[in-house]
Backbone bond lengths (Angstrom), bond angles and torsions (degrees), N, CA, C in turn:
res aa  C-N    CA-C-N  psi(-1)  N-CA   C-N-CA  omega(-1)  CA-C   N-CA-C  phi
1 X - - - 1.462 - - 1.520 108.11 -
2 X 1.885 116.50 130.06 1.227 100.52 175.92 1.594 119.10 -101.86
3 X 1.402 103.53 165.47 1.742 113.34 -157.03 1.482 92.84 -39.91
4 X 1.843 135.58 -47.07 0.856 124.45 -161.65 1.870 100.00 -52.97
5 X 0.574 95.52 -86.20 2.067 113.65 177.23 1.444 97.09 -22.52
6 X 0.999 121.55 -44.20 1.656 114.07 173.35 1.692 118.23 -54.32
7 X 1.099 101.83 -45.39 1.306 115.74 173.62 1.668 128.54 -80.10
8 X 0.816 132.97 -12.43 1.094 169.82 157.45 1.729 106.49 -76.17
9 X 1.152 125.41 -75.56 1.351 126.09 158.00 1.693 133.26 -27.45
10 X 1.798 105.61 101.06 1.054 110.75 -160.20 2.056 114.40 -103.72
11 X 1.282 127.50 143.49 1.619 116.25 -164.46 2.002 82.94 -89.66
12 X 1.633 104.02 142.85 1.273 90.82 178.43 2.098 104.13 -103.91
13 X 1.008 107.58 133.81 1.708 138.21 175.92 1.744 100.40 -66.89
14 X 0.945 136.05 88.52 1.320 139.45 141.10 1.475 103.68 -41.42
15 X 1.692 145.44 102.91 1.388 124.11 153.85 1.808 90.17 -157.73
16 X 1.368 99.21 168.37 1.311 105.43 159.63 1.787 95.33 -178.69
17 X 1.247 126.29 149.95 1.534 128.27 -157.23 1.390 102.62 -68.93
18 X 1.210 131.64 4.56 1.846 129.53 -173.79 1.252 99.49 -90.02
19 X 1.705 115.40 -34.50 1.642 104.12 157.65 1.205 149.41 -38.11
20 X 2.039 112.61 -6.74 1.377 85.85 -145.18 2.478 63.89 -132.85
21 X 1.308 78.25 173.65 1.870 83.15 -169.74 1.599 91.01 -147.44
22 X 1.614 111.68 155.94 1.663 132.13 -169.36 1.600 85.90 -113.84
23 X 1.261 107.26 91.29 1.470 92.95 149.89 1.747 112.92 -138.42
24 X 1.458 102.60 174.26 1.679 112.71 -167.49 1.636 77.60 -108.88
25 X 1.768 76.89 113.44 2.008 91.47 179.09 1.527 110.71 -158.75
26 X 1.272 131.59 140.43 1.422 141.36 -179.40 1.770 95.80 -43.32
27 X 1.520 123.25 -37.32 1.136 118.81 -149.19 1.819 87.50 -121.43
28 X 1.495 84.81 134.47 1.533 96.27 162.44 1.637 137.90 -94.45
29 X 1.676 91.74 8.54 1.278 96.67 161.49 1.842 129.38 -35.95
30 X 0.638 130.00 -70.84 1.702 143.33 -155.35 1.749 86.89 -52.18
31 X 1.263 130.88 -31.53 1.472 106.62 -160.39 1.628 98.49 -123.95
32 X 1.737 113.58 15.86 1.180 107.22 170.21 1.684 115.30 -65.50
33 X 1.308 121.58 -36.36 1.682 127.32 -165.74 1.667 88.87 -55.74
34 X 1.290 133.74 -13.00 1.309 119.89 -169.22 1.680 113.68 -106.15
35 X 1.137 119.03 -14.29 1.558 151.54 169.04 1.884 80.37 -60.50
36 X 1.253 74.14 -95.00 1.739 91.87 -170.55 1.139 141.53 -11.32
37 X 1.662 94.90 -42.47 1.684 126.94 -175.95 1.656 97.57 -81.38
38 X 1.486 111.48 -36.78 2.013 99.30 -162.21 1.780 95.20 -85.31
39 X 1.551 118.82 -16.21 1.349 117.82 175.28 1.428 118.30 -67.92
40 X 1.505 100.25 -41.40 1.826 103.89 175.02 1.350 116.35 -59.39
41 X 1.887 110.58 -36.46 1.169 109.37 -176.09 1.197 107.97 -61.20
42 X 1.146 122.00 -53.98 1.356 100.24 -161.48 1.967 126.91 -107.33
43 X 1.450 74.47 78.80 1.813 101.91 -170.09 0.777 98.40 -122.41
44 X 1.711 153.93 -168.64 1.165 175.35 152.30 1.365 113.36 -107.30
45 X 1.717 116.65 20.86 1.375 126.82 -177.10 1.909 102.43 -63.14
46 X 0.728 124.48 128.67 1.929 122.90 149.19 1.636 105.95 -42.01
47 X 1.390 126.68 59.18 1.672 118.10 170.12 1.464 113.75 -87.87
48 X 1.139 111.43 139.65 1.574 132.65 153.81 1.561 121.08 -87.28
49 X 1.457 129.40 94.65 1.067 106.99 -172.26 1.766 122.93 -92.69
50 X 1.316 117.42 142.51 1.520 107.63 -151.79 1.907 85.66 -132.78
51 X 1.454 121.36 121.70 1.351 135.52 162.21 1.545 118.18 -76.26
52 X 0.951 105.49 103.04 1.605 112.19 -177.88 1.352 122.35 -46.47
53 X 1.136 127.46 164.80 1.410 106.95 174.22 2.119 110.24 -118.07
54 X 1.167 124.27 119.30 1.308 126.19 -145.96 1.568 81.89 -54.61
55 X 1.816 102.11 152.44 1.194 119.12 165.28 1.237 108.83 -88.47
56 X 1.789 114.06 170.28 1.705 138.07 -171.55 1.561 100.69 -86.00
57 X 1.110 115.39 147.25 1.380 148.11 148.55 1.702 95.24 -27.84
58 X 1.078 144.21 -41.08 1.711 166.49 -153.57 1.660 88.43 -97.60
59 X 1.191 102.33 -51.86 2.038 79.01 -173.06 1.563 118.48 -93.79
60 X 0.920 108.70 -20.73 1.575 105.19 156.85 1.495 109.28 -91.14
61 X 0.950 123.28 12.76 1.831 122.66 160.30 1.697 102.94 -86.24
62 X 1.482 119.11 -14.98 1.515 127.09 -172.72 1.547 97.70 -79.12
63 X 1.408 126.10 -33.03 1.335 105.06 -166.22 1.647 98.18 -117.04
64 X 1.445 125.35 -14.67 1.423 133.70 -179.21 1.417 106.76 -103.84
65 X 1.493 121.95 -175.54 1.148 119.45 -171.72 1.664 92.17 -130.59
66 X 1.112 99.68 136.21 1.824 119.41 -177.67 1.455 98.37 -9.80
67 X 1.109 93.42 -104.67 1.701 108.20 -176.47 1.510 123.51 -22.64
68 X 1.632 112.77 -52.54 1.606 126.04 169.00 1.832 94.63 -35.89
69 X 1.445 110.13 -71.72 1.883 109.68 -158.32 1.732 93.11 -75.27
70 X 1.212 121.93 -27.00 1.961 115.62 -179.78 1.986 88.37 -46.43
71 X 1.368 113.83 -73.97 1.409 127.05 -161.40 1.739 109.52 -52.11
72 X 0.948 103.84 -39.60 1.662 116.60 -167.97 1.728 87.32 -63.12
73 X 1.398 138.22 -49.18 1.405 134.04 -122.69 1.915 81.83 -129.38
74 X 1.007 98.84 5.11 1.856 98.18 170.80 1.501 116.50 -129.40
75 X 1.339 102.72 -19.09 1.548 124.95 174.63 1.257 97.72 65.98
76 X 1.342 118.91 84.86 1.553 137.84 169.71 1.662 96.53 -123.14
77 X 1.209 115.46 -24.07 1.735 121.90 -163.29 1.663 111.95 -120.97
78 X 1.332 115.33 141.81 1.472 83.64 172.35 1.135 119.70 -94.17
79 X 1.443 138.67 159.99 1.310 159.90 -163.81 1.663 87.21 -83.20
80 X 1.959 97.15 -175.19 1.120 110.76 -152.10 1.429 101.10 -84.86
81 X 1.599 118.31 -3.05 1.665 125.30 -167.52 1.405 83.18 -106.47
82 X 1.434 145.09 21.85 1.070 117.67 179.27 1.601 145.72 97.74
83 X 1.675 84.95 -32.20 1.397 111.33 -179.59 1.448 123.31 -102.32
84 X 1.350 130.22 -168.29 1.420 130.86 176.87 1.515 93.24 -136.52
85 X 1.144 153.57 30.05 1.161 159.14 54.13 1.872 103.82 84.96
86 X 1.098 130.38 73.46 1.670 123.77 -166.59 1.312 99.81 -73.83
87 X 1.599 141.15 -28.34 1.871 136.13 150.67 1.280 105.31 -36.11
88 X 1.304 136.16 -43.36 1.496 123.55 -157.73 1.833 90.78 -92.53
89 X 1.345 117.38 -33.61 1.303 103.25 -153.46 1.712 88.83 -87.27
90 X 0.622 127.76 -24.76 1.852 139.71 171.75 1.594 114.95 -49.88
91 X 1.963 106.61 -25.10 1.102 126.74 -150.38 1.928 87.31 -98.21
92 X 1.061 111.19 -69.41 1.416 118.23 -153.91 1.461 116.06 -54.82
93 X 1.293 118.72 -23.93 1.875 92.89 -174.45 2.083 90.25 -64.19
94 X 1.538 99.79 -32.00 1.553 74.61 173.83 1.231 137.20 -85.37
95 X 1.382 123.94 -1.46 1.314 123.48 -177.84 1.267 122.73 -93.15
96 X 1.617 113.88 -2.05 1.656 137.33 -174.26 1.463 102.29 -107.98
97 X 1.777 103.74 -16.80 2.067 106.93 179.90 2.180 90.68 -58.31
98 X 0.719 124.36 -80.51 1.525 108.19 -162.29 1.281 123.98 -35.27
99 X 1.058 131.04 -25.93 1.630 128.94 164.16 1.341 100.62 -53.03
100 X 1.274 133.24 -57.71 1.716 138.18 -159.83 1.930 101.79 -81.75
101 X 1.399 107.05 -11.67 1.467 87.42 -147.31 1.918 86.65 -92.89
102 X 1.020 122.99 -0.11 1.725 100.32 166.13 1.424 119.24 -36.16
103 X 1.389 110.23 128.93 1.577 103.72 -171.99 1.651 111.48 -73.97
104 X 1.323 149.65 142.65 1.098 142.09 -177.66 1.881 112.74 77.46
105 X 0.752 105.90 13.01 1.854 108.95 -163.95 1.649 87.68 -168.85
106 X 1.269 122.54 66.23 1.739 124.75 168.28 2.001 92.37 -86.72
107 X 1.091 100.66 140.30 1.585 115.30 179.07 1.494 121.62 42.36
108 X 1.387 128.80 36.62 1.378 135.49 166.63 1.655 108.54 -118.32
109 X 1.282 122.35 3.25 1.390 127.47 141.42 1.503 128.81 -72.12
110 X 1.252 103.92 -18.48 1.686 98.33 -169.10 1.891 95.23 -110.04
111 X 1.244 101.14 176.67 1.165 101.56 -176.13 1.694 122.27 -86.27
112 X 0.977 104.81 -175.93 1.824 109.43 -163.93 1.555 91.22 -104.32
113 X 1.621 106.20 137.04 0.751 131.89 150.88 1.807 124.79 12.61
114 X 0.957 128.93 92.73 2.117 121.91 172.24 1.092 91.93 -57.54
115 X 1.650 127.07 160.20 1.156 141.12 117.72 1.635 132.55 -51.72
């Protein structure tokens, strides 16, 4: 690759703020994507930033089983913090969009389907 193309050459940022959820949880996951995002900003990285577009009820039905993601996204079940939490479940078709959102390669990052 030459220096020009190096420079020119941008890392692409999966984020957009629907990623990130307020909840009272052992784990500070849910509001790390927003950590993350003010750290990139302020780097001198070459970023492209690219907003995912939330995934279907259908692609997390590929690795869960109907009912498991029905409960999670109505809060009948608890989520992965434990809770039934309607911020977190409000959160995930967008926080699972970056696995799918490779451009040209939508859902051959994530995994196949459980039985």
């Amino acid at each position: 690759m030459s220096v020009n193309s190096q420079a020119k050459a941008q890392i692409p940022v999966f984020y957009g703020i629907h990623l990130n959820a307020k909840v009272a949880s052992f784990s500070p996951s849910a509001g790390k994507p927003a950590i993350l995002a003010a750290e990139l900003r302020a780097t001198d990285l070459p970023l492209r930033w690219v907003e995912p577009r939330p995934v279907g009820t259908e692609d997390l039905e590929r690795v869960h089983q109907a009912a498991y993601v029905k409960g999670i996204l109505e809060g009948t079940l608890a989520n992965g913090f434990g809770t039934r939490d309607l911020a977190v479940a409000a959160s995930l078709l967008h926080t699972n969009a970056p696995c799918w959102t490779r451009p040209g390669r939508r859902g051959r990052t994530c995994p196949p389907r459980r039985s």
